[in-house]
Structures are given as C-alpha cells and as structure tokens.
Steps between C-alpha positions, in 0.01 A plus 500: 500500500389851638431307817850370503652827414267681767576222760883599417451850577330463804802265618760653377387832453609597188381421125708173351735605274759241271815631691366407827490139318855531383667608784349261750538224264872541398569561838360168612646281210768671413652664765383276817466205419875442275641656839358242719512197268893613493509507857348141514773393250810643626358562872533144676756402772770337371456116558658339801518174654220513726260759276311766717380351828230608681631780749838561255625846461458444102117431531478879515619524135349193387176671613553847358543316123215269546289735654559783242428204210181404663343814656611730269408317198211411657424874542617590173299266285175668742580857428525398082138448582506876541682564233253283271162647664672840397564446151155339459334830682715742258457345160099379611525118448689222390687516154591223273854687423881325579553751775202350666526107418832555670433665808202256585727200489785686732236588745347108490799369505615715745237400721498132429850505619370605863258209439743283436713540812214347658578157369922489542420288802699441873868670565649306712636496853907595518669312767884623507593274727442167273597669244837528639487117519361461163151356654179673281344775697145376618192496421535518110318730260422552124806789473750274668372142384433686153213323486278463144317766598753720584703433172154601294454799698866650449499398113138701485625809731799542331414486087167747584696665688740610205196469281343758683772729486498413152169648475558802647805578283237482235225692651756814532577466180178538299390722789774744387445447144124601580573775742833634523611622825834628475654434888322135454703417196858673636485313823424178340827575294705495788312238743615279239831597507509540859356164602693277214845639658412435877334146379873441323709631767330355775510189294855490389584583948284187536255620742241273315445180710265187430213576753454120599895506650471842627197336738579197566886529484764284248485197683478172272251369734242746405256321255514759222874512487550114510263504238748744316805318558344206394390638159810632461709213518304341275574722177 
C-alpha cells in the first residue's frame, strides 16, 4: 500500500489522513445526497392534465429535479470512489471492521444504482394535444406503458436506493465510534433534524406528487392510472 499512499500524494499532494475520509464522505452521503433525494421527492411539478409536454414552460423544472437526481447522484456515487481510495491510502489496506463492511456496500450500491438506470427502459413521447382529447400520446414507452421492465427497474432503484442510504447511516456511525470527529458528529445531529422537518412540512403542504401523473398527466386514459383505478375499484 506504499504505492497507493505515494500515488495519493503525488495526486493530491498531500499525505492521506482519516479526516480527509470523513469529511468527503459525510459530505457526499450525508449532506448531498439527503438534499437531492429530498429535492427528487418534494421537487416535481404538480400533476396536470396534459403532464409536461415537450416545449412546456414546466419542462424547465421537471428537468432541474431529474437532472439533479441523475447527474448529481451520478457524480456523487463517483467522488465516494474518492472518498474510499482515501481511506484505503490512510489506514494502508482493507480492514475487516463494521466501519468498513459498511462503507463498501454504500459505495457498490451506490454505483450499481447508476448501473441500474441503464435498464429503466423508453420515456415516452408527450403529445398535449391528444391528451386534451383523452387519445394516448404516441409512440409508447416502458415509463408510460409501465412496462415489466420498467416496474422491476423502479421496485430495484427505489429499495437500494433507501438501502443504500441505509448503509451510509451505518458507516457514519461506527466511523465515529472508531474516530471521533467532533463537527462530523454535531452536524449529523442537526441534518437529521433539519431534513426530517422539511421532509414533514413539505409533506404535510403536499408538494409530494406520484412521478408517473406528474409526466404523463391524471388522465384515466393513461395506462398506469387505468391500471390504478381499476385496482382500486376492485378492493
């Protein structure tokens, strides 16, 4: 590992050290990537008739949430890679302790969620105009027919998603019961705080909307929701 930790000087230009490691990593898990997943949450357009055309006015903020969930993730779970490479520079290998068994699985899972993005399938095309007339938007695609493979891929992405965070949770944890950085354990006091009383408030003011509607728009004619409505009547 002297190579490693040489390699990691030359880079970086200064000797790894463990705080390096903590900083970067709450920064990206706990700081980051909470921020954007509430912004995916709680950031969609409200759902409307016709969903976001191409060319609407809205598409703007549909972007900025979907970009910010996909990009920045994307570059979030790349830059843990970092965070890892440092941690395995500082302490001169792998170790077989909690700390480390934990931040492993949120960096593989953090990258196997970019992977799977690769396999949600087609969008969609928006058509406004027959949706108006309640006639499907055309051609189809896996997010608007939600295909098979689109149901598998959101029911993956979504539990490793939380999983992940899940993992990360834990990672801070027994990193701070290892190596106790005092700012590190303060902020996460009050991220948690912080976060759980925008997630409720934002919540309880209903900005949360079901992504399928928000897209497509409430129509009965979409596939998804007539799918609903049909399951629903049925209870």
């Amino acid at each position: 590992m002297n190579l490693l930790q040489s390699l990691y000087d030359e880079v970086f230009g200064t000797t790894p050290h463990w705080i390096y490691h903590a900083w970067l990593m709450f920064t990206i898990w706990i700081v980051l990537v909470p921020a954007v997943l509430l912004l995916t949450r709680f950031g969609k357009p409200a759902p409307s008739l016709i969903g976001i055309p191409k060319g609407s006015p809205r598409l703007g903020r549909k972007l900025f949430w979907f970009t910010m969930h996909r990009v920045g993730l994307s570059v979030l779970a790349m830059a843990s890679i970092v965070g890892g490479v440092i941690a395995v520079a500082a302490s001169g290998g792998f170790s077989a302790t909690l700390h480390s068994v934990f931040g492993i699985a949120t960096v593989v899972f953090g990258v196997l969620q970019i992977v799977s993005a690769w396999f949600r399938g087609s969008h969609g095309v928006r058509n406004p105009a027959a949706s108006a007339t309640n006639e499907p938007p055309a051609p189809h695609g896996d997010h608007y027919d939600m295909t098979a493979r689109r149901r598998w891929f959101e029911a993956y992405h979504k539990t490793a998603g939380w999983l992940t965070i899940a993992c990360a949770l834990a990672a801070v944890a027994t990193g701070l019961s290892q190596f106790w950085v005092h700012g590190v354990g303060v902020v996460l006091a009050l991220l948690a705080v912080l976060y759980t009383l925008i997630a409720v408030v934002l919540e309880a003011r209903g900005y949360r909307h079901d992504t399928y509607m928000s897209n497509f728009g409430t129509g009965a004619h979409h596939p998804f929701n007539e799918k609903r409505i049909e399951e629903m009547s049925r209870r």
